[in-house]
MDAnalysis code that builds the backbone (N, CA, C; Angstrom):
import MDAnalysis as mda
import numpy as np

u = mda.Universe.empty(372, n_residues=124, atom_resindex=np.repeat(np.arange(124), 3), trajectory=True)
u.add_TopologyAttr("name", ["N", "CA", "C"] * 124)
u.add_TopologyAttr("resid", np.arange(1, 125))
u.add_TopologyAttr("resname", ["UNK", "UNK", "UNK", "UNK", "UNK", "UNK", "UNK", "UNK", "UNK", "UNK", "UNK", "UNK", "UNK", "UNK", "UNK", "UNK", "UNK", "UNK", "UNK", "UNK", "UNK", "UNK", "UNK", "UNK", "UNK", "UNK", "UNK", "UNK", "UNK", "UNK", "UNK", "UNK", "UNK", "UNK", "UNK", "UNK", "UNK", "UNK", "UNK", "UNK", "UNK", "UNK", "UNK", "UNK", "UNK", "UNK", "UNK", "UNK", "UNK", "UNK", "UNK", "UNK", "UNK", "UNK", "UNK", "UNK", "UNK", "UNK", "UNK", "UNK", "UNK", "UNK", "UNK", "UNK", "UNK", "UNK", "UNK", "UNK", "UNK", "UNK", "UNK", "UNK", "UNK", "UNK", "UNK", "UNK", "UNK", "UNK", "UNK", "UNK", "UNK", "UNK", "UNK", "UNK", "UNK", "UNK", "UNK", "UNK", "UNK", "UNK", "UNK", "UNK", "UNK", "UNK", "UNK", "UNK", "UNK", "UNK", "UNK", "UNK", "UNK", "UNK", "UNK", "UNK", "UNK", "UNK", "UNK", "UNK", "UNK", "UNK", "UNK", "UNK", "UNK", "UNK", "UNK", "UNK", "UNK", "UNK", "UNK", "UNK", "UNK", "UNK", "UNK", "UNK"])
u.atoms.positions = np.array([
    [4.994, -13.137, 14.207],
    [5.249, -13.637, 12.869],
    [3.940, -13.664, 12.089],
    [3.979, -12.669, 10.958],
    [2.902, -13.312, 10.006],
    [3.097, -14.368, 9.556],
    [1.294, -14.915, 10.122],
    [0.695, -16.330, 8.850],
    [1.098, -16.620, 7.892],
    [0.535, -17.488, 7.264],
    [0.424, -17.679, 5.654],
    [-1.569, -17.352, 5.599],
    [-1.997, -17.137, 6.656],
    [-3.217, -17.063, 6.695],
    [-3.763, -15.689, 6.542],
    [-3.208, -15.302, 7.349],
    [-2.778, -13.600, 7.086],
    [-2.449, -13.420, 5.638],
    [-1.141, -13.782, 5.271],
    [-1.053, -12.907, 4.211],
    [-2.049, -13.371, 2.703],
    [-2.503, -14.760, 3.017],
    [-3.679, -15.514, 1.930],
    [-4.887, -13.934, 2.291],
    [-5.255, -13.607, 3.633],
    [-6.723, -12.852, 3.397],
    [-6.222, -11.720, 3.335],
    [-4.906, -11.100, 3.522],
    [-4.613, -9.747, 2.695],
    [-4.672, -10.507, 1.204],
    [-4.545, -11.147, 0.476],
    [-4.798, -11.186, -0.847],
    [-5.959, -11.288, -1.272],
    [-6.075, -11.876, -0.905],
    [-7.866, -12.022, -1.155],
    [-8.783, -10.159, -1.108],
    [-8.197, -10.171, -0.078],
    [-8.789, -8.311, 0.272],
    [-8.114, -7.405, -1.368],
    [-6.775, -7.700, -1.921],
    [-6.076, -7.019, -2.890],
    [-7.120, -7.725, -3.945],
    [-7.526, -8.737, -4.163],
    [-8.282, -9.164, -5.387],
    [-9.429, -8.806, -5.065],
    [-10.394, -8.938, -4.088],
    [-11.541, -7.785, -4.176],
    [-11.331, -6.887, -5.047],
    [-10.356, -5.826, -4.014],
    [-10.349, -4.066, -4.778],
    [-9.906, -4.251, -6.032],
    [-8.948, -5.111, -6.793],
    [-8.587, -5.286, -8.166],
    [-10.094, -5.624, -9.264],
    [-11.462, -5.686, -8.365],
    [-12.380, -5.805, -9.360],
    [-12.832, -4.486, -9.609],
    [-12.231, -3.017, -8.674],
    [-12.921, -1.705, -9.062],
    [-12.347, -2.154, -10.551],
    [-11.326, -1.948, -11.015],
    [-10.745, -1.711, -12.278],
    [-11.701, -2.608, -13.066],
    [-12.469, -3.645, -13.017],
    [-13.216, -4.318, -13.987],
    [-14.570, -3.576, -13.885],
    [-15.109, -2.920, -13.258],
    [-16.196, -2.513, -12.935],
    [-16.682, -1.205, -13.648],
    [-15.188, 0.093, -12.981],
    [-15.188, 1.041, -13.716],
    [-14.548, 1.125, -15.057],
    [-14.136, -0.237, -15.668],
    [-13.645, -0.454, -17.436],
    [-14.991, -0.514, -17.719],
    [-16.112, -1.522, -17.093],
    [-17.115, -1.601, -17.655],
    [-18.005, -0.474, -17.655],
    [-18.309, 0.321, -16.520],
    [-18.563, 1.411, -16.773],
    [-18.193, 2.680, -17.875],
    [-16.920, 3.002, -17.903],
    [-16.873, 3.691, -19.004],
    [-16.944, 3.153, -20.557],
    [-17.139, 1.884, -20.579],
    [-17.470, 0.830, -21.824],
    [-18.842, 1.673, -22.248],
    [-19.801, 1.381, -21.334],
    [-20.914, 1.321, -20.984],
    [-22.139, 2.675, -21.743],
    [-20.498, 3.683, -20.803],
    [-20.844, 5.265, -21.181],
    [-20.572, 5.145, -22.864],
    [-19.745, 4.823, -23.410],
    [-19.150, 5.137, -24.463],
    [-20.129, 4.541, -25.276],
    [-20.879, 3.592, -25.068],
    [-21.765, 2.827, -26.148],
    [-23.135, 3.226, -26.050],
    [-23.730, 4.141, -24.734],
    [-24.954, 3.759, -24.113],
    [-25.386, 5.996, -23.714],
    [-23.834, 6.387, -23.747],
    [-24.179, 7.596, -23.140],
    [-24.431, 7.142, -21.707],
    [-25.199, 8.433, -21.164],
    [-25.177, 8.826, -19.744],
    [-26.237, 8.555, -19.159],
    [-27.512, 8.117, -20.011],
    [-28.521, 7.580, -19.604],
    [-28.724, 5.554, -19.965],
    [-27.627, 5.385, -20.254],
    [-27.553, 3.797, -19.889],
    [-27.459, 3.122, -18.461],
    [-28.371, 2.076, -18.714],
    [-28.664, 1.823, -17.064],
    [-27.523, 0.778, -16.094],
    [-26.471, -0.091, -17.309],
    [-25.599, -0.429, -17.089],
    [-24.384, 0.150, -16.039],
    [-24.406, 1.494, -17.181],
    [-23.353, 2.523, -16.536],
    [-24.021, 2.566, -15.062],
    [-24.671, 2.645, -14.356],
    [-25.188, 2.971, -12.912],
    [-25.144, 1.542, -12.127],
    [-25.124, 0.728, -12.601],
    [-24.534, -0.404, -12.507],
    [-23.554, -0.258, -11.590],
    [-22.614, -0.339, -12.999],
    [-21.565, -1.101, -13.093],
    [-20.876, 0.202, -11.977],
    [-21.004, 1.478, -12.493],
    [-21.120, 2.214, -10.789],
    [-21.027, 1.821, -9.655],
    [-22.678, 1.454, -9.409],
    [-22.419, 0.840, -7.824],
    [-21.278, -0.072, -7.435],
    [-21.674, -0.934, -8.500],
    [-20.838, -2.489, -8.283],
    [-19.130, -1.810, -7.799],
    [-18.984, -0.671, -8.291],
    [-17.408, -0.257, -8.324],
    [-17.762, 0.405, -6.596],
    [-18.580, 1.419, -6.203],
    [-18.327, 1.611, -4.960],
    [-18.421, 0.597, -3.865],
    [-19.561, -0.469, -4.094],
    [-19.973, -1.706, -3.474],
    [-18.682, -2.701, -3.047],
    [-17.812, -2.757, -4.187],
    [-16.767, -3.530, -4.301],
    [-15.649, -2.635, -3.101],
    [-15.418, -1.081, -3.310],
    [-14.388, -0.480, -2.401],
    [-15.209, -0.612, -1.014],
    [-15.592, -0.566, -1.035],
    [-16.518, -0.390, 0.276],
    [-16.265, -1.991, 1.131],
    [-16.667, -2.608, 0.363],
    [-16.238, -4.085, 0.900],
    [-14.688, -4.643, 1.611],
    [-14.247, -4.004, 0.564],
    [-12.629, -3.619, 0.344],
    [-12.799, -2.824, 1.653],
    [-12.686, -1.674, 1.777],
    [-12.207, -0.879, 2.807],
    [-12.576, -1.629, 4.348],
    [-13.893, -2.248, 4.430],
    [-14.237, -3.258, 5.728],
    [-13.437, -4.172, 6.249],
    [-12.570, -4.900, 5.032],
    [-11.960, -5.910, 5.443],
    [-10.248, -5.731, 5.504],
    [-10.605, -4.703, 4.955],
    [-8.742, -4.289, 4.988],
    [-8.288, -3.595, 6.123],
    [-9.344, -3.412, 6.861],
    [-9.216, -2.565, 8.486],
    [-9.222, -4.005, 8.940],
    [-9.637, -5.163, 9.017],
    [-9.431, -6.314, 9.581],
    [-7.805, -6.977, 9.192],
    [-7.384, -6.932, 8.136],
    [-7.117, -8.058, 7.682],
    [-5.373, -7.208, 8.372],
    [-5.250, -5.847, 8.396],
    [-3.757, -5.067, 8.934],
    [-3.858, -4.988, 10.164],
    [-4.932, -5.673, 11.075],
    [-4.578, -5.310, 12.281],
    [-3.297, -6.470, 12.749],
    [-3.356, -7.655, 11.966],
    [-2.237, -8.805, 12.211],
    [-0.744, -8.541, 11.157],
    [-0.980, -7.805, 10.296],
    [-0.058, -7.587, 9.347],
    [0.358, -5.996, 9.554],
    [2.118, -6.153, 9.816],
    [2.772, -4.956, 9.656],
    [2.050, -3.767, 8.253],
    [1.810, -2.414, 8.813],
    [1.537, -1.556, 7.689],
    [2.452, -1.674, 6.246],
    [3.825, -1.601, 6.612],
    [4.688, -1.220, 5.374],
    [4.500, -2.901, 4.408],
    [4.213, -3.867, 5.163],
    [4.168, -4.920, 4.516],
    [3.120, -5.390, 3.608],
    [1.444, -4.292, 4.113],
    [0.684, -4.488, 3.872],
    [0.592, -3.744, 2.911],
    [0.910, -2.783, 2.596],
    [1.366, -1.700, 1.765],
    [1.747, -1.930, 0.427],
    [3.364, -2.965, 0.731],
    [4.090, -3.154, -0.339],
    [3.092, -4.313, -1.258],
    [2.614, -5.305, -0.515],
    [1.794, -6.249, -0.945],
    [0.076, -5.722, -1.948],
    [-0.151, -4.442, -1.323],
    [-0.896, -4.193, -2.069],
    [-0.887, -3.519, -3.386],
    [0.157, -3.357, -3.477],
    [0.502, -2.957, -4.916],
    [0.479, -4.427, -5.965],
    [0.459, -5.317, -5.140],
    [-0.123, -6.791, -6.647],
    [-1.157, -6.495, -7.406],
    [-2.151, -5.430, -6.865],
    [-3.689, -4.442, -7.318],
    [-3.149, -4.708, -8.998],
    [-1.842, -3.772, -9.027],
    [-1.511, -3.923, -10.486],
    [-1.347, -5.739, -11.396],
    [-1.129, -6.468, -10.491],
    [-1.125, -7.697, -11.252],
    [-2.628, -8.118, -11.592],
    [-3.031, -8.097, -10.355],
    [-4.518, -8.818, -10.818],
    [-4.919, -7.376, -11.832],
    [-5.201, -6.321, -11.835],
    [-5.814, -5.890, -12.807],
    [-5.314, -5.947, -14.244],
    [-4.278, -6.098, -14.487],
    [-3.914, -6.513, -15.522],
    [-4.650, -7.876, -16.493],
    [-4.244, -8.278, -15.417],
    [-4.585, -9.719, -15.693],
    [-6.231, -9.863, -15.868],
    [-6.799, -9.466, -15.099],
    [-9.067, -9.069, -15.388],
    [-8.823, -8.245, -16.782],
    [-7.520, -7.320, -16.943],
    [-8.024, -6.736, -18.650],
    [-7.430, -7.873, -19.556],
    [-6.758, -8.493, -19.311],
    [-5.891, -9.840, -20.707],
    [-7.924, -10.819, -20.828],
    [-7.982, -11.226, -19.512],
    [-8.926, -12.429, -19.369],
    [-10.357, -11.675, -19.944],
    [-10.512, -10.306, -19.012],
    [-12.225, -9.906, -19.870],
    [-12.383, -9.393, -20.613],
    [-11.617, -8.544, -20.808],
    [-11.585, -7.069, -22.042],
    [-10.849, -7.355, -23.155],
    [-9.907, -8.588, -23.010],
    [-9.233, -9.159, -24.701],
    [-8.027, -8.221, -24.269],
    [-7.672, -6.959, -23.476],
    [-6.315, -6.470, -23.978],
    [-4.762, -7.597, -23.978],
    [-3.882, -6.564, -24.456],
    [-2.802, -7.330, -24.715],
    [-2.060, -6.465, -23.799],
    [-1.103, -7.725, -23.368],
    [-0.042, -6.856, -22.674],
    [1.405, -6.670, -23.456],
    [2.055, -5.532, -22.964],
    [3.369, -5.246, -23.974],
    [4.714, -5.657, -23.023],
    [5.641, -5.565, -23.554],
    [6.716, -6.161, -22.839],
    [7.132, -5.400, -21.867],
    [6.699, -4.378, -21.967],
    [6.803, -2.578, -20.759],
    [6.106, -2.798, -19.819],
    [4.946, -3.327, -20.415],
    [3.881, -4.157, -19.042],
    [4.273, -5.325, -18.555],
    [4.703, -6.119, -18.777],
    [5.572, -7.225, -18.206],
    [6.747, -7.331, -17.304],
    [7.402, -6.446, -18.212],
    [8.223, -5.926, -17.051],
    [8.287, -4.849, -15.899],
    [7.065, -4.022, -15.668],
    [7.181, -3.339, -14.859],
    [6.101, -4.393, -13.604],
    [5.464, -5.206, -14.064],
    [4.818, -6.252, -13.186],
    [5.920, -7.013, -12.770],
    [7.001, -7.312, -13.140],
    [7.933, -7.927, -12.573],
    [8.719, -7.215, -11.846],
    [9.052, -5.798, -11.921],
    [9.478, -5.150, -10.596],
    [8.474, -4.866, -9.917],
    [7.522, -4.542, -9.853],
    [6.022, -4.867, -8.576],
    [6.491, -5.729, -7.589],
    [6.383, -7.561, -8.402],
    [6.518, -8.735, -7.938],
    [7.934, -8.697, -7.123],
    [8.821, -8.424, -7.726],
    [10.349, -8.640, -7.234],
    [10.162, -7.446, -6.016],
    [9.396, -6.373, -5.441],
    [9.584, -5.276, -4.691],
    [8.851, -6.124, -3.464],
    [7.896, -6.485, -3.513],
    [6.656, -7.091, -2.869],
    [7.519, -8.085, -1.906],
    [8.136, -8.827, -3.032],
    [9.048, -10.419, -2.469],
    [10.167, -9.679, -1.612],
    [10.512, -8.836, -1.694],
    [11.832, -8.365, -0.923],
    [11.241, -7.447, 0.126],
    [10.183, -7.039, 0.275],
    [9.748, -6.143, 1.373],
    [9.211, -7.408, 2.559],
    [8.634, -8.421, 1.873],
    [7.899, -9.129, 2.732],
    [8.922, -10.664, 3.028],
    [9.942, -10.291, 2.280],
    [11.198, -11.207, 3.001],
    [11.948, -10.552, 3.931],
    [12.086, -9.188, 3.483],
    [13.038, -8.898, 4.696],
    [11.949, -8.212, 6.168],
    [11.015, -7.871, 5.954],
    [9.769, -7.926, 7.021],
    [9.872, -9.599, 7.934],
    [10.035, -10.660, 7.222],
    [10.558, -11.438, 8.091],
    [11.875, -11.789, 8.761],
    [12.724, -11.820, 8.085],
    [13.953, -11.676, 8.596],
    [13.976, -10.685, 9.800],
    [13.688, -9.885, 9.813],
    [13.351, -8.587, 10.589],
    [12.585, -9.213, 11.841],
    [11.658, -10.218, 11.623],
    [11.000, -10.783, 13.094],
    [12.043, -11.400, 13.132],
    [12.323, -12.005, 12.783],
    [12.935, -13.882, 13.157],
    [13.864, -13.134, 14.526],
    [15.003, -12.182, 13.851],
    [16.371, -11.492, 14.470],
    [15.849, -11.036, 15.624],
    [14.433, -9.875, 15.690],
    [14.381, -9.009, 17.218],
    [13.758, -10.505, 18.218],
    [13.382, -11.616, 17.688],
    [12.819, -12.619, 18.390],
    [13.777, -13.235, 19.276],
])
């Protein structure tokens, strides 16, 4: 049976990688204001491979306790939190197309990782 501990540090691992998207926004910000010799842009670069890289270390940890397909479906929240880093840093707005396709994300996620349990409870 997955944790709640488990599935807390698979999230945590999904909000890591949800900071590439703040990193490489800032990067191409960066380019667009600064060109190709701004020192930001190389930055905000690293910070984006630094961040996957981190990401990729702990996400080989965090599935060895968590079913693949579960870990899978769950990582697609990537799209919530990044959304949400562009509303909070970048000022965007979200549209009701974006709202609702975050709500079938959410509703896919909840039903993969409900019936992933149901699925233990029964072969138990």
């Amino acid at each position: 049976m997955v944790k709640v501990k488990d599935y807390f540090l698979l999230h945590i691992c999904i909000i890591v990688f949800s900071l590439t998207s703040v990193f490489s926004k800032a990067a191409a910000n960066r380019y667009n204001e600064g060109g190709i010799y701004d020192f930001k842009l190389y930055l905000f670069a690293f910070l984006m491979l630094a961040v996957c890289a981190v990401y990729a270390f702990f996400w080989q940890k965090v599935i060895k306790n968590i079913d693949l397909h579960v870990a899978y479906a769950n990582r697609s929240v990537y799209l919530i939190w990044a959304q949400l880093w562009a509303v909070m840093i970048f000022g965007e707005h979200l549209s009701m197309k974006n709202l609702i396709g975050l709500a079938v994300v959410l509703v896919g996620v909840i039903v993969v990782s409900l019936n992933s349990s149901y699925e233990e409870e029964v072969n138990e």
